[in-house]
C-alpha positions, -999 to +999 in steps of 0.1 A: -399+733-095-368+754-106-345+741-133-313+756-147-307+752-180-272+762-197-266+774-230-237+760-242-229+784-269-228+811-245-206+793-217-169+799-215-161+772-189-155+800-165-171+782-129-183+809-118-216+795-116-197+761-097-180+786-072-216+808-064-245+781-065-250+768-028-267+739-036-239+727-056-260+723-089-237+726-111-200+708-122-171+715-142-171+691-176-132+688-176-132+676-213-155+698-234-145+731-201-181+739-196-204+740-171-230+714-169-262+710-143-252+676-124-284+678-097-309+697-112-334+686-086-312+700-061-321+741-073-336+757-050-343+786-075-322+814-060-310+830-093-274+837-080-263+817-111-285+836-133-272+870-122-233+862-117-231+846-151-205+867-165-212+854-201-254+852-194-259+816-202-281+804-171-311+809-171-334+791-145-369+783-157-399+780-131 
């Protein structure tokens, strides 16, 4: 099963990851503006997160 993980160094908060993921994975986290993974069981493994990740903190382990 897929599973996003975020590296939270790397993220700027940008949502770009919120806007592309069609399974609506992820969420912004309004106080700390980053992106966390609010239904992990939800990923469907499609990668779009991993490749649009402007700052390349997604990465989606099988």
């Amino acid at each position: 099963m897929p599973k996003p993980i975020i590296d939270e160094q790397k993220c700027t908060g940008c949502g770009t990851c919120v806007e592309i993921c069609p399974m609506q994975v992820f969420e912004m986290d309004k106080k700390r503006k980053k992106a966390i993974v609010k239904k992990p069981n939800e990923c469907i493994g499609c990668r779009a997160c991993e490749v649009q990740c402007p700052a390349g903190a997604i990465k989606v382990q099988d």
